[in-house]
C-alpha positions in Angstrom: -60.6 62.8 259.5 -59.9 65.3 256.6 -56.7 62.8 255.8 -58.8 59.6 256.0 -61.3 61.1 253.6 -58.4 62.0 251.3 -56.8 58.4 251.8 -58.6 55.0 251.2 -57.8 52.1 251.6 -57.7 49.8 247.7 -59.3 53.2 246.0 -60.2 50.6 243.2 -61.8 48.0 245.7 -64.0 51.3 247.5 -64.8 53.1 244.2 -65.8 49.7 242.3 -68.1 49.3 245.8 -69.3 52.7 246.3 -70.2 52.8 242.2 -72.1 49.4 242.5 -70.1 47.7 239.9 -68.5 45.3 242.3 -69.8 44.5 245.8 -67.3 43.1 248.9 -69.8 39.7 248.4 -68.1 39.1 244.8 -65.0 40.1 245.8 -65.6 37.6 248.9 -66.4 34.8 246.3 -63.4 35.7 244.2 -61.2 35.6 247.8 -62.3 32.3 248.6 -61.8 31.1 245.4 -58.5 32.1 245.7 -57.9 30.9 248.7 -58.7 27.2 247.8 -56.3 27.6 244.6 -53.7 29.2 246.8 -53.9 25.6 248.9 -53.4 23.7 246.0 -50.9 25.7 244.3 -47.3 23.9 243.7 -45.4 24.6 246.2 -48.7 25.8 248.4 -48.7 29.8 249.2 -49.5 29.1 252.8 -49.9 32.9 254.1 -53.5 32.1 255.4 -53.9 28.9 257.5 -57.4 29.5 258.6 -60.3 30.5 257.1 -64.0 29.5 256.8 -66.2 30.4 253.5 -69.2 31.1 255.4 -68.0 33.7 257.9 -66.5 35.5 254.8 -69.9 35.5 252.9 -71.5 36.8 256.0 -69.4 39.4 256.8 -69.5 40.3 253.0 -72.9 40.0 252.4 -73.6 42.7 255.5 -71.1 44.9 254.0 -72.8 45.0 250.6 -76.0 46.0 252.5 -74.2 48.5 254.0 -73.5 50.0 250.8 -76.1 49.6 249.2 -78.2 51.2 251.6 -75.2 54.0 251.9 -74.4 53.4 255.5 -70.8 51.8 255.3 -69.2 52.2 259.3 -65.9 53.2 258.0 -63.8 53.4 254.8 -62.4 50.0 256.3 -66.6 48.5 255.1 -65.9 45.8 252.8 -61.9 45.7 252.9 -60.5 42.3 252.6 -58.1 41.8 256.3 -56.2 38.9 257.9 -55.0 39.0 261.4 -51.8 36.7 262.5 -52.9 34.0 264.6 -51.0 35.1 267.6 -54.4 37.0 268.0 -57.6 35.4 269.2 -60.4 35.6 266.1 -63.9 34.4 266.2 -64.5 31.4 265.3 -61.1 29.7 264.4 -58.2 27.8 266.2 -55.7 30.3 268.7 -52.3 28.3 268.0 -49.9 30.7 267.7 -48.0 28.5 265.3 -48.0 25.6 267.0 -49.9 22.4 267.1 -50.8 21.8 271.1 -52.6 25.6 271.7 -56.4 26.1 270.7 -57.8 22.7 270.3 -61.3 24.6 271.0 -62.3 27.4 268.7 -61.8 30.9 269.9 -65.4 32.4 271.1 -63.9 35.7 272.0 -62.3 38.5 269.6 -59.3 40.4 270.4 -59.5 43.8 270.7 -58.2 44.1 267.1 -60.5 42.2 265.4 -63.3 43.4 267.0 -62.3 46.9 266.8 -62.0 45.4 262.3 -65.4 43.7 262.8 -66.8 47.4 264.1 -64.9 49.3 261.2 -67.1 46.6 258.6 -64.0 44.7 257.3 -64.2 41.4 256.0 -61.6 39.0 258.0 -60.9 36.4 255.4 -58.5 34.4 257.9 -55.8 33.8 260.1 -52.5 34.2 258.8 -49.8 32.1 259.2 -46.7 32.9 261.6 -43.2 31.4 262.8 -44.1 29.0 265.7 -44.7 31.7 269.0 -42.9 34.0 267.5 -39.5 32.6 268.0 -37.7 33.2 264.7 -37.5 35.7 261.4 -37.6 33.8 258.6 -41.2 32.4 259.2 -40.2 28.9 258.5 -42.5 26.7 260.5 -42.8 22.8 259.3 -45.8 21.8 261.8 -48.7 20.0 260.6 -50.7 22.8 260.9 -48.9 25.7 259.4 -45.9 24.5 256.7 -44.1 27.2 255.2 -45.3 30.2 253.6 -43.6 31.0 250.4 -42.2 34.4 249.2 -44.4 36.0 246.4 -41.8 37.5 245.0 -40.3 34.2 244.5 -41.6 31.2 246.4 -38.3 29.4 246.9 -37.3 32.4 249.2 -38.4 32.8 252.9 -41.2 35.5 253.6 -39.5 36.7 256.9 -41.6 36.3 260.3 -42.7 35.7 262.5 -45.7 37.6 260.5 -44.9 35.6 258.0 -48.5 34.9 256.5 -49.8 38.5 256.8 -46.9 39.9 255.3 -47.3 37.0 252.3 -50.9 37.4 252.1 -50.7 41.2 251.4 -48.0 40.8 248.9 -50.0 38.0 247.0 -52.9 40.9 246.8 -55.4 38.0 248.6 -56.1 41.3 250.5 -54.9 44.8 251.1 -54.3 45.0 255.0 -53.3 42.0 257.4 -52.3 42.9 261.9 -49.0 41.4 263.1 -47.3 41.9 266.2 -43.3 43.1 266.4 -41.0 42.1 269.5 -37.9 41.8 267.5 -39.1 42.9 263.8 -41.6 40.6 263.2 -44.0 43.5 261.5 -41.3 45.0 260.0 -39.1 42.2 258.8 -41.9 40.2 256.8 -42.9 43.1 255.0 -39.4 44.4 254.0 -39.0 40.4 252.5 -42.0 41.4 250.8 -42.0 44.3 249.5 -44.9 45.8 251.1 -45.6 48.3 254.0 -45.0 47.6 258.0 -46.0 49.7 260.6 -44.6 48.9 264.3 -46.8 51.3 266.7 -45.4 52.6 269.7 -45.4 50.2 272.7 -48.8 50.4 274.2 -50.4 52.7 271.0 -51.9 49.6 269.6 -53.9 46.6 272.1 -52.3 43.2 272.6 -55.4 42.4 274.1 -56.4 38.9 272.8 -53.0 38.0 271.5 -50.7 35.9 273.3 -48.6 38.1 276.0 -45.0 35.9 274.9 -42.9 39.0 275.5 -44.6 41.9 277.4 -42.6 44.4 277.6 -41.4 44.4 273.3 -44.0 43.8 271.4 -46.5 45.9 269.8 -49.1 45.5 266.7 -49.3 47.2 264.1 -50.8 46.5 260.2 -49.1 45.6 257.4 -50.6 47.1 254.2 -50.2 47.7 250.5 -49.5 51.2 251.1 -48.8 54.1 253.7 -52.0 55.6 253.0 -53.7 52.3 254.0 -51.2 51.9 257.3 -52.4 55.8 258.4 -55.7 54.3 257.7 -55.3 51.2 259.7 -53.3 53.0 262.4 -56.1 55.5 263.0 -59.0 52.9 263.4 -56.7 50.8 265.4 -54.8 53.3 267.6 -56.2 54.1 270.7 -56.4 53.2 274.9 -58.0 49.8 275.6 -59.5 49.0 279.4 -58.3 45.7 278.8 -55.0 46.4 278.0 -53.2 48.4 280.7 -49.8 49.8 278.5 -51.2 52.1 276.4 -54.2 54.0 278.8 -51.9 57.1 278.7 -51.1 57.2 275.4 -52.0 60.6 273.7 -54.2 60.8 270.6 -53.5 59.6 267.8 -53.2 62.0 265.1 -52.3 61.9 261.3 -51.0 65.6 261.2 -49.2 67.1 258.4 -49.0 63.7 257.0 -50.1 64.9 253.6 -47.7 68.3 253.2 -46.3 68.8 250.2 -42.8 68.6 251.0 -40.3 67.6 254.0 -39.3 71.1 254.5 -38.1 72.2 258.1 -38.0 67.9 259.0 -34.8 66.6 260.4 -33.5 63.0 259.5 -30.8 61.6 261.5 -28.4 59.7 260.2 -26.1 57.1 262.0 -23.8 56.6 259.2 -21.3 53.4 260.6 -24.5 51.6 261.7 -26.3 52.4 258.5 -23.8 50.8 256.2 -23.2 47.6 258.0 -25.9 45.7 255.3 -25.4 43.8 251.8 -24.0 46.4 249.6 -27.1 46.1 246.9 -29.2 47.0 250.2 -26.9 50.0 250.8 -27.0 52.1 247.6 -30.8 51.7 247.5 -31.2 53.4 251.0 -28.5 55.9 250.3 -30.3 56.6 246.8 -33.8 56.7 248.8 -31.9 59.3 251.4 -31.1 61.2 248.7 -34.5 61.5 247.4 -36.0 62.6 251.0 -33.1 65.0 251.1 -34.2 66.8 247.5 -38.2 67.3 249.2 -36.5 69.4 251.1 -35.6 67.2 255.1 -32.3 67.7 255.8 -29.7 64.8 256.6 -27.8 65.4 260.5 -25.4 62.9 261.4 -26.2 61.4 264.8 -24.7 58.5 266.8 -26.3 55.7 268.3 -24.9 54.7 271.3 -24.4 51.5 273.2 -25.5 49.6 270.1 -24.4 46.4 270.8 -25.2 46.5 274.6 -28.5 47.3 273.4 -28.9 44.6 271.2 -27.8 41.9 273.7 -30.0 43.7 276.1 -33.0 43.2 273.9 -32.3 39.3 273.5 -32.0 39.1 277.3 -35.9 40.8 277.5 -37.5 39.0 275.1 -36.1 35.5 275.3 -36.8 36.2 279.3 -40.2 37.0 279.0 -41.5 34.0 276.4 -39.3 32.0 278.9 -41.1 32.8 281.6 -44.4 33.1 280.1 -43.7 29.3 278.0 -42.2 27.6 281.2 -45.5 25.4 281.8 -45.4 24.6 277.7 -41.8 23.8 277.4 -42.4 21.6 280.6 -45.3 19.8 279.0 -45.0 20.0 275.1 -41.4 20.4 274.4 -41.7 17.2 272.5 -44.6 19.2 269.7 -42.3 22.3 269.6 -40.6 22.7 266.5 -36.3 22.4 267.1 -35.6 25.6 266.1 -38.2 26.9 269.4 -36.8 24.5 271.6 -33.5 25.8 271.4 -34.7 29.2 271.5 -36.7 28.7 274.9 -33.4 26.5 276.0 -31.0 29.6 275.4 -33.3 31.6 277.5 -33.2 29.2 280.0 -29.4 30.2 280.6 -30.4 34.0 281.8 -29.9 34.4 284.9 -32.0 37.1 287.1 -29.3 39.4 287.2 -29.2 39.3 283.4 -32.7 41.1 283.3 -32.2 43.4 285.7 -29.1 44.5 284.1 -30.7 44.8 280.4 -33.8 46.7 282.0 -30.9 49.4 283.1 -29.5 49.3 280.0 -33.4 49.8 278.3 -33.4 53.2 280.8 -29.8 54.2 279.1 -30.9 53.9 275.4 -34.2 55.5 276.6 -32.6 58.3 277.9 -29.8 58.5 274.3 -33.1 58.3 272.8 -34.9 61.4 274.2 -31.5 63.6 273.4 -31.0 62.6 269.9 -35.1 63.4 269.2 -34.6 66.5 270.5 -32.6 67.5 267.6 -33.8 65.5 264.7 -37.4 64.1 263.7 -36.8 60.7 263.2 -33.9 58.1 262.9 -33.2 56.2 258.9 -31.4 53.4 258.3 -32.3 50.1 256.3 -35.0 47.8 257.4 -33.3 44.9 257.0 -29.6 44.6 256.1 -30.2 41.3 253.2 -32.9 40.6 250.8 -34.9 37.2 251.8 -32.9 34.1 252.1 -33.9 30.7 250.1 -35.6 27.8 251.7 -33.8 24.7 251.3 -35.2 21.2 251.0 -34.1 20.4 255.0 -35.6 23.3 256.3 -39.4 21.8 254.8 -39.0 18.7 257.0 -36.9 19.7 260.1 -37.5 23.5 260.0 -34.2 26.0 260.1 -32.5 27.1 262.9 -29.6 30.0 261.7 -28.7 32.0 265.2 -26.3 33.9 262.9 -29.2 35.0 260.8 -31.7 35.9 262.7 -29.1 38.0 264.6 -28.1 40.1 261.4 -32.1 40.4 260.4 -32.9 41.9 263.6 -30.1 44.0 263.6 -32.1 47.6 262.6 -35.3 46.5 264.5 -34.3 46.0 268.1 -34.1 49.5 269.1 -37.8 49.9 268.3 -38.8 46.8 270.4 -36.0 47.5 273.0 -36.8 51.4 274.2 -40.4 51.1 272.5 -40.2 53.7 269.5 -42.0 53.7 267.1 -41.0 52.2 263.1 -42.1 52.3 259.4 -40.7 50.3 257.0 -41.1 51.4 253.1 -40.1 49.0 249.7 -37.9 51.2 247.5 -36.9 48.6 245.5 -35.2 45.3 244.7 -32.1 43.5 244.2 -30.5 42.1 241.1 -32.5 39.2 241.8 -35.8 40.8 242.1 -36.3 40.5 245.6 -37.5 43.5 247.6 -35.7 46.0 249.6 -36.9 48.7 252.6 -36.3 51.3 254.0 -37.3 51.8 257.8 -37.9 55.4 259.5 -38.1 55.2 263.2 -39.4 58.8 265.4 -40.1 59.3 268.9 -42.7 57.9 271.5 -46.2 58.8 269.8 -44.8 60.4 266.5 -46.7 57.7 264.2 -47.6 61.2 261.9 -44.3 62.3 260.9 -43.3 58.3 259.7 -46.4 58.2 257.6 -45.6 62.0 256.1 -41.9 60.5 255.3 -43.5 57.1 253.9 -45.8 58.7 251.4 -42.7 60.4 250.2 -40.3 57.3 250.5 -43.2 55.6 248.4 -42.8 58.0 245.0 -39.0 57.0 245.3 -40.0 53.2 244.3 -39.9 54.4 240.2 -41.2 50.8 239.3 -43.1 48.5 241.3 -43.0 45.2 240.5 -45.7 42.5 240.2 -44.8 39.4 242.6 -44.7 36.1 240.6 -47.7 34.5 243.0 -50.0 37.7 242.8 -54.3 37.1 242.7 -56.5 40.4 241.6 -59.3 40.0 243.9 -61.0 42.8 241.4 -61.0 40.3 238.5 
């Protein structure tokens, strides 16, 4: 509580509210204004497919009550937030990013955004997302969705499958959106994007209310302007549901030592071969950001990282398994509505056998157990968040969608551990490319250790010596 008193979320958004000068229902009339400009915008932004103006006003119009009778229910009151629509919200359409799932609109929250609702933010929307979560560049033609565009440059891919949360952050339409992360899909987004991705521990977080594609995976965690909002988000968020059975023995979530002064006595390890195997512009960043944690005092100890590549093919197996399974009745019936690029996703999986699964659930225990050793002698894990910038969109890929196995392979390369032995990952913008596209850095610690990767963000964060403004950016304060 001390650190969330110290930390909030858009200072300029609270202070403006807290002051009087500006209450959340103007800066819900400037949203939706927004909003209806983003959707006629050349090419459109696309980051949030759903929204209604009247649930906005009315959850804005409560929140300026709130202040104005000084009452606000959290420093969340008032805060613009979008959730991915893999999450059931109140009162719009569950479809997951495709166009056969919630033909009714949803009448029950998730525990997410009903645990947002209870905190007094404003959910502007549902936020775009690759269809079910098959893919990382976010690219999904459908009807329904189209394709969210870069803010940084909107002839470049946002990443996915959080694709809108991460683009709806970036484009300032608010400072916090929820995404979930089986194979990076947090984390990946927001490094495209040059904001903040936290992946909670398996089970910290609830799924509850999202769709359960990959079980054993994924986890949710909010993508945010800054650390100081993630810790935020993370502690409101954070803690055992009823409804969801993974995290009930989860420890509490704490936000210790996240403001120190330095990284003194903190041990980074370092897995130097797997490190470097990015685009050399996304090398010399990290290794410059390294550098900087290494003069605040954490020392760099070389580790290795064993099994990689059993690991990784292990992880596919899981995953691609579990939506299998879980999709079998949709690929059966609406194969013909899914997008290509999912229907030879869920046709791949289709090729694991039983035996496959068992076998990468052994080797999960192995990397588990690699895992445990290697935190007992450093603090956390660094290497890149994503080893490329984000790649264009081509003309073919509006129409038919895009479907690069040898892509999505290399994005996913630094995020699989996380998903695969359920650790834990932060990923930090410390700055861009030649062409001005962003770059990340991601921290990964042990089971529960949220604290220490928010203490390393907030440092990563003073590394970024410029940021830059996105070329599709709205001040909702204007």
């Amino acid at each position: 509580d001390g650190v969330r008193g110290g930390l909030v979320t858009n200072p300029q958004l609270l202070l403006s509210c807290r002051s009087g000068k500006l209450t959340p229902s103007q800066v819900a009339k400037n949203i939706i204004a927004m909003l209806e400009d983003c959707d006629k915008s050349t090419p459109p932004l696309r980051a949030i497919v759903q929204w209604d103006q009247e649930q906005i006003m009315l959850m804005a119009e409560a929140s300026t009550t709130r202040y104005r009778n000084k009452c606000t229910l959290s420093c969340l009151d008032g805060i613009p937030v979008c959730l991915k629509e893999e999450f059931k919200v109140v009162p719009y359409h569950h479809r997951v990013g495709t166009v056969y799932l919630g033909t009714q609109p949803e009448t029950e929250d998730a525990t997410v955004a009903k645990k947002l609702r209870e905190a007094g933010a404003i959910i502007i929307g549902v936020s775009n997302m690759h269809e079910l979560g098959t893919g990382t560049t976010g690219c999904n033609p459908n009807r329904y969705h189209k394709i969210p565009r870069n803010p940084y440059n909107p002839n470049h891919f946002t990443g996915g499958s959080s694709s809108g949360s991460a683009a709806a952050v970036a484009a300032g339409l608010c400072p916090v959106a929820i995404g979930t992360d089986g194979g990076g899909s947090v984390r990946i987004p927001a490094s495209f994007c040059g904001v903040v991705g936290l992946k909670g521990t398996f089970g910290r977080i609830s799924c509850h209310g999202s769709l359960p594609l990959s079980y054993s995976t994924v986890s949710v965690g909010p993508i945010c302007t800054s650390v100081a909002d993630a810790a935020i988000v993370y502690s409101i968020l954070a803690e055992p549901d009823l409804l969801y059975p993974y995290g009930l023995k989860q420890p509490k979530a704490t936000l210790s030592d996240m403001c120190a002064p330095d990284l003194k006595g903190l041990k980074l390890g370092v897995d130097w071969t797997f490190f470097k195997a990015c685009d050399a512009e996304v090398l010399s960043a990290c290794e410059k950001a390294v550098k900087h944690l290494q003069s605040l005092g954490a020392s760099v100890v070389e580790v290795a990282l064993p099994e990689m590549e059993e690991a990784r093919v292990a992880h596919v197996i899981c995953i691609l398994s579990e939506m299998r399974d879980f999709l079998q009745p949709d690929f059966n019936k609406h194969f013909h509505e899914m997008n290509l690029e999912t229907r030879a996703s869920l046709a791949l999986a289709s090729q694991f056998t039983a035996l496959d699964y068992i076998k990468a659930n052994r080797q999960r225990t192995r990397s588990m157990r690699f895992l445990q050793e290697i935190f007992s002698t450093v603090n956390c894990i660094l290497t890149p968040a994503v080893p490329c910038t984000a790649p264009r969109i081509y003309e073919s890929d509006l129409l038919t969608g895009s479907s690069d196995m040898s892509f999505t392979v290399r994005s996913m390369r630094f995020m699989q551990l996380g998903n695969f032995t359920g650790i834990p990952g932060l990923v930090v913008p410390i700055g861009y490319s030649t062409a001005g596209l962003p770059i990340s850095l991601q921290v990964m610690a042990k089971w529960w250790d949220e604290a220490v990767l928010l203490r390393i963000g907030l440092k990563l964060e003073q590394f970024r010596d410029q940021t830059k403004k996105p070329s599709i950016y709205y001040d909702i304060l204007a």
